[in-house]
Backbone as CSV, one residue per row, in Angstrom:
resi,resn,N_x,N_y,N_z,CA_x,CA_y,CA_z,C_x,C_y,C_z
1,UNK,0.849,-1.175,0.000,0.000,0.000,0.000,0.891,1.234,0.000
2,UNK,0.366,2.608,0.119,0.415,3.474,0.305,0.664,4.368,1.232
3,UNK,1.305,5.671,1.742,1.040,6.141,2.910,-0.677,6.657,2.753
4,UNK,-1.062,7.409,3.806,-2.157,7.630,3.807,-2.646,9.091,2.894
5,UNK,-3.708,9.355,2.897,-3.968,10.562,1.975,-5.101,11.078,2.438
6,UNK,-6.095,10.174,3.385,-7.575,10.561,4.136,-7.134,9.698,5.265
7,UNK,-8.263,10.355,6.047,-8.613,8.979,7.461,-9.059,7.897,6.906
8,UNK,-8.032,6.941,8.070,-8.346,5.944,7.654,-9.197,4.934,8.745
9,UNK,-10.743,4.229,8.561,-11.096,3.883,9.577,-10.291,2.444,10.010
10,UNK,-9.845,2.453,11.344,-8.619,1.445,11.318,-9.243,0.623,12.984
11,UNK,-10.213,-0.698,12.593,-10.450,-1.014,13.465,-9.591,-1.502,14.892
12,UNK,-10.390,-1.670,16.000,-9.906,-1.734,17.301,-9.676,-3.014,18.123
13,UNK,-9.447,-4.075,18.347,-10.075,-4.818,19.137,-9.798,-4.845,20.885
14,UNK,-8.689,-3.729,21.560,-8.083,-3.594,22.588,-7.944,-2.390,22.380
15,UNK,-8.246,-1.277,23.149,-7.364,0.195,23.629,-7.250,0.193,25.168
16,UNK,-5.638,0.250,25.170,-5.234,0.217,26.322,-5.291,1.221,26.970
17,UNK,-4.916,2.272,26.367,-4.936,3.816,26.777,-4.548,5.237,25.675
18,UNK,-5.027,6.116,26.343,-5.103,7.210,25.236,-3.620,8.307,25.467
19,UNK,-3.035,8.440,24.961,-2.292,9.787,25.337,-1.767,11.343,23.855
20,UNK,-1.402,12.017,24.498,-1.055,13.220,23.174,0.041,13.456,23.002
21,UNK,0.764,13.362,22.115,1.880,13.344,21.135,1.701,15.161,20.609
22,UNK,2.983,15.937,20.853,3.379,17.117,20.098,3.713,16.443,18.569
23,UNK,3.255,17.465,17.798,3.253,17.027,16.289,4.704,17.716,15.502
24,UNK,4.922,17.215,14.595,6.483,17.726,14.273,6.062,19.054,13.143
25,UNK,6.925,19.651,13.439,6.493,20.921,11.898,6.703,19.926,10.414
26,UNK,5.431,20.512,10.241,4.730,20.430,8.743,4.422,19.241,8.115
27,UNK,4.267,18.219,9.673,3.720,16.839,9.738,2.204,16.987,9.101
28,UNK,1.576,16.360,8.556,-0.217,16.035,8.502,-0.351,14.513,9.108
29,UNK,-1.127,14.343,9.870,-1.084,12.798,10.583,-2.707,12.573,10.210
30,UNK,-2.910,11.473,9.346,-4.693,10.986,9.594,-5.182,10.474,10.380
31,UNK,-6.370,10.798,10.952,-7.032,9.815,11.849,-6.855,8.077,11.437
32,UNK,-6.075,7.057,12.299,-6.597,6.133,12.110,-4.774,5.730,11.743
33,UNK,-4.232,6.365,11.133,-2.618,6.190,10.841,-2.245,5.424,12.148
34,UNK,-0.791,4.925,11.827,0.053,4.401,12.803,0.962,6.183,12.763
35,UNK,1.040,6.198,14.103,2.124,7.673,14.462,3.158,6.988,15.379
36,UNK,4.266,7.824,14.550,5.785,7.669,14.900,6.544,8.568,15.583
37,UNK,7.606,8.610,16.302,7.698,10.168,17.018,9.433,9.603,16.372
38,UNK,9.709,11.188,15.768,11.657,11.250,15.237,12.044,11.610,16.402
39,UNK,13.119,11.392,15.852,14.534,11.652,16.406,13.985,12.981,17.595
40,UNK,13.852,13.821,17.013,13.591,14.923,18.145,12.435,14.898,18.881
41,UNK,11.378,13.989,19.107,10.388,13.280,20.192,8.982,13.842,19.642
42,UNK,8.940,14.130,18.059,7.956,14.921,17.676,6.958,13.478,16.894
43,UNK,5.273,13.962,16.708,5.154,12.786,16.387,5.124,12.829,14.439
44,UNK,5.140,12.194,13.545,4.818,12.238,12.541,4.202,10.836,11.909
45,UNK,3.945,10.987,10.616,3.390,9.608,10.101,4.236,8.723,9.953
46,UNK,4.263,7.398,10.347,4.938,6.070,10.534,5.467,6.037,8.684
47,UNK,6.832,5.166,9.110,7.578,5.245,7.805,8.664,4.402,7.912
48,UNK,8.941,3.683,6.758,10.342,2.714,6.639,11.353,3.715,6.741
49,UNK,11.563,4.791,7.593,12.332,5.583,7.560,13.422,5.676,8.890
50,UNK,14.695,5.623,9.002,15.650,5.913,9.477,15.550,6.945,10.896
51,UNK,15.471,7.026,11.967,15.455,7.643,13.320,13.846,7.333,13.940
52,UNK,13.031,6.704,13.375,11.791,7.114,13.958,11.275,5.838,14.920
53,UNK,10.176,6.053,15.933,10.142,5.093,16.586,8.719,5.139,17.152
54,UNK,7.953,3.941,16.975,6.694,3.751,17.328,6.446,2.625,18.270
55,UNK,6.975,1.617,18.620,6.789,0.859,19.388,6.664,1.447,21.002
56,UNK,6.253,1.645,21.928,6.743,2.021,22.792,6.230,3.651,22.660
57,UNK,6.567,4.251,21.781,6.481,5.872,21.394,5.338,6.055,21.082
58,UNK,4.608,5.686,19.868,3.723,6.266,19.202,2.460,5.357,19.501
59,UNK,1.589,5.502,18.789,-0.120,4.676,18.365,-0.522,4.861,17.146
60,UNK,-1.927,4.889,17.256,-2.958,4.842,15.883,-3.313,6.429,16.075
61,UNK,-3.405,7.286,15.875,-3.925,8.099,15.504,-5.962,8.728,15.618
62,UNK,-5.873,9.132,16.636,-7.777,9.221,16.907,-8.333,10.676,16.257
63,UNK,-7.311,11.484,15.982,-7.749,12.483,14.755,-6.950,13.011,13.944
64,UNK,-7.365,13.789,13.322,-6.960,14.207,11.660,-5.983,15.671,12.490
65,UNK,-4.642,15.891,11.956,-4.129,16.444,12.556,-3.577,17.400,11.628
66,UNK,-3.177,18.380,10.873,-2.500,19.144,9.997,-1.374,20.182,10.614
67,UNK,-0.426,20.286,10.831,0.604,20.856,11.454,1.407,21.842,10.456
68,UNK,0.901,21.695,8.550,1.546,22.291,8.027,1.642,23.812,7.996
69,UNK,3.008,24.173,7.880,3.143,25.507,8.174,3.725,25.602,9.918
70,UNK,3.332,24.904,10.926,3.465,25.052,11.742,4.928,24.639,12.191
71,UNK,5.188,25.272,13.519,6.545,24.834,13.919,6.234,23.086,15.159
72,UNK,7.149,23.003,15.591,7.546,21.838,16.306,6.508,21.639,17.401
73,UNK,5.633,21.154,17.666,4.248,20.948,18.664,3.438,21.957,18.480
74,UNK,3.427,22.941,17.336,2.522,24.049,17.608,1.269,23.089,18.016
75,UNK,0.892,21.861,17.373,-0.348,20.908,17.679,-0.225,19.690,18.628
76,UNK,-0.651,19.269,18.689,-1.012,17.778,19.292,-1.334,16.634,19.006
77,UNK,-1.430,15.444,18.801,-2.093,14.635,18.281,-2.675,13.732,19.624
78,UNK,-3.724,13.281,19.459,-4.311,11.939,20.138,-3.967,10.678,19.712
79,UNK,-3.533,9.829,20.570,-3.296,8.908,19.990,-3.471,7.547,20.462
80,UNK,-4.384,6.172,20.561,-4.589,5.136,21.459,-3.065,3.916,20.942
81,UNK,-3.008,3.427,22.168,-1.889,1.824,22.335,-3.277,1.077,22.585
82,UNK,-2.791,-0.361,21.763,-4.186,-1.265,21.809,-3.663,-2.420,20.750
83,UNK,-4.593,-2.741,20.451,-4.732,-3.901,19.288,-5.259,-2.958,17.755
84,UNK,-4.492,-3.397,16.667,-5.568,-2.680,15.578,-5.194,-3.414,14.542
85,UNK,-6.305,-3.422,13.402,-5.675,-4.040,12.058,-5.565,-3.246,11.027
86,UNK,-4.728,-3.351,10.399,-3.842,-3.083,9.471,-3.385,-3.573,8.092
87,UNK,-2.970,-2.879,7.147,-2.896,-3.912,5.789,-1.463,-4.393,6.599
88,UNK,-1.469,-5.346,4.895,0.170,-5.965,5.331,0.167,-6.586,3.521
89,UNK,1.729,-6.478,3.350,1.967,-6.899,2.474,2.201,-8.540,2.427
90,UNK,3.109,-8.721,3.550,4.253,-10.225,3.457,3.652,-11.400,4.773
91,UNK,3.115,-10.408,5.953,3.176,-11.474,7.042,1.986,-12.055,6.808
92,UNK,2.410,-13.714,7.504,1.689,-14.695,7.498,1.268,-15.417,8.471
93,UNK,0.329,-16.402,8.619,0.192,-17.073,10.042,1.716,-17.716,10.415
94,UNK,1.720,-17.922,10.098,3.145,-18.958,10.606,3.935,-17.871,11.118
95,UNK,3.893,-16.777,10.682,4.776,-15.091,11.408,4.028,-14.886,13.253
96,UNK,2.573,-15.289,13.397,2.154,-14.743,14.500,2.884,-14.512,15.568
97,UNK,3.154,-13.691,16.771,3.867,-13.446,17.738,4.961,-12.400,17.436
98,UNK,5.559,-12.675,16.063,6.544,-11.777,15.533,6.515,-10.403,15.372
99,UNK,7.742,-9.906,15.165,7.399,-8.137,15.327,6.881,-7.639,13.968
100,UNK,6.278,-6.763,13.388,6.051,-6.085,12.489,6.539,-5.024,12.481
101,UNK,6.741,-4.207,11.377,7.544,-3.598,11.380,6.810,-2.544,10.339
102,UNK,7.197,-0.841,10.193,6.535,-0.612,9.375,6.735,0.131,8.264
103,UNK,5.848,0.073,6.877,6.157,0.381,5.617,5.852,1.416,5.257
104,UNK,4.659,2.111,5.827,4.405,3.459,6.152,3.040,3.137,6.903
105,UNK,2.241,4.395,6.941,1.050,4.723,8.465,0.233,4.104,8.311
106,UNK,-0.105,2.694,7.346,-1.094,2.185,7.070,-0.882,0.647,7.444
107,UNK,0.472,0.345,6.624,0.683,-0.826,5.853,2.281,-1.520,7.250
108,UNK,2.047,-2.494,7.388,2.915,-3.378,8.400,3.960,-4.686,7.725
109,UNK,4.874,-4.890,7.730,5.346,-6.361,6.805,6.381,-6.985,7.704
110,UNK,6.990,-7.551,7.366,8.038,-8.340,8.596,9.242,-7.910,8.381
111,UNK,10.457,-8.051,9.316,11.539,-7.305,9.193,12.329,-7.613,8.035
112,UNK,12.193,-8.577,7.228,12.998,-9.227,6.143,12.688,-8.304,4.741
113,UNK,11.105,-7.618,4.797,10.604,-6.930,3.761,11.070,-5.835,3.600
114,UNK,11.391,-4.994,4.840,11.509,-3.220,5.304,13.039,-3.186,5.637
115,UNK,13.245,-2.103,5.420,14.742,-1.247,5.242,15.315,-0.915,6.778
116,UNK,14.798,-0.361,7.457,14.746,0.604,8.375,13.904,-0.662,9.863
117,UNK,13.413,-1.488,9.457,12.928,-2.594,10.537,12.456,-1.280,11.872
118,UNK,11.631,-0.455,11.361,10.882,0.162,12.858,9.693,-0.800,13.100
119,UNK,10.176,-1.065,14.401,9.067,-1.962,14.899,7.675,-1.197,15.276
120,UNK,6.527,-1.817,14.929,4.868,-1.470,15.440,4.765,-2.427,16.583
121,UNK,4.528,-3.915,16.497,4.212,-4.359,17.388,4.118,-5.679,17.055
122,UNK,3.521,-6.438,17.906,3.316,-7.675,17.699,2.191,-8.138,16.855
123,UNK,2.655,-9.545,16.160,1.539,-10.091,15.065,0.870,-10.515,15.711
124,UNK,-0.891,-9.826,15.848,-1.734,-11.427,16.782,-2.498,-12.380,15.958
125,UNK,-2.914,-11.606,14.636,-3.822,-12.500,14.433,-3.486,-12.025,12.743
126,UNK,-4.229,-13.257,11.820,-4.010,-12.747,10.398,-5.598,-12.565,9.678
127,UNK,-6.264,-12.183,8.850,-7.168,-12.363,8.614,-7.081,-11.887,6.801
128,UNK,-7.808,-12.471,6.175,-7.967,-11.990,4.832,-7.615,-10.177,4.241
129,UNK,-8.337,-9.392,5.004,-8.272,-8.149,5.191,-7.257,-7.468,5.989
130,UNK,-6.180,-8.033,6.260,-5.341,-7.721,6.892,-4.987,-8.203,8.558
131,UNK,-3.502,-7.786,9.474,-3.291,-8.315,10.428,-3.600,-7.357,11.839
132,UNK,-4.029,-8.220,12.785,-4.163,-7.484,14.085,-3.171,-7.413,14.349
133,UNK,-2.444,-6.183,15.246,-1.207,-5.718,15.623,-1.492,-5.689,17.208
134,UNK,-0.327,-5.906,18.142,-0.679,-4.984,19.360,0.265,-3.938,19.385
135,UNK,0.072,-2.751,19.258,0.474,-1.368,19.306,0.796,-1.050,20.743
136,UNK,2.078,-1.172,21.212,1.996,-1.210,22.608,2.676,0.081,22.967
């Protein structure tokens, strides 16, 4: 897939808890994205990209956030840790338990697929339509 371009409705099956993430200048984050926080603790959209970190750091995204133009937290984001599903390109049942890792704010694959191996979370479950994650 794609990074994102609208909200995306990104079902739930666990929210552990809610917290707010400062947004990075001239980030746009969608509702429903996986959010990543760089190098400098800001959050932006999840990415096979080099310094960023969501495991632990970031979540899913609970609204539509636009920061462009803005400087370094001028905003906020909401964001839940939980269970959620997600596309995926590569992982499979036989992957369950394993880390995922991610391709950008939508899309999850296993560390063998992705460049940058930023971990999301754990594989729980696989389903036709994509995999449950736990976003911890």
């Amino acid at each position: 897939m794609a990074a994102l371009t609208q909200d995306r409705q990104t079902p739930a099956k666990f929210i552990q808890r809610y917290k707010s993430i400062p947004v990075a200048a001239n980030a746009r984050i969608f509702r429903g994205a996986i959010v990543a926080v760089n190098a400098a603790g800001f959050a932006v959209p999840a990415a096979d990209a080099v310094g960023l970190i969501i495991a632990g750091a970031g979540g899913r995204a609970e609204d539509f956030v636009d920061n462009t133009g803005g400087a370094n937290g001028a905003k906020s984001v909401r964001v839940s840790v939980g269970v959620f599903k997600y596309a995926t390109t590569t992982l499979t049942q036989a992957e369950v338990g394993d880390t995922a890792v991610a391709l950008d704010d939508q899309t999850v694959t296993t560390v063998a697929a992705a460049t940058n191996d930023i971990a999301v979370g754990k594989l729980e479950q696989v389903e036709p339509d994509g995999v449950w994650i736990a976003l911890f």
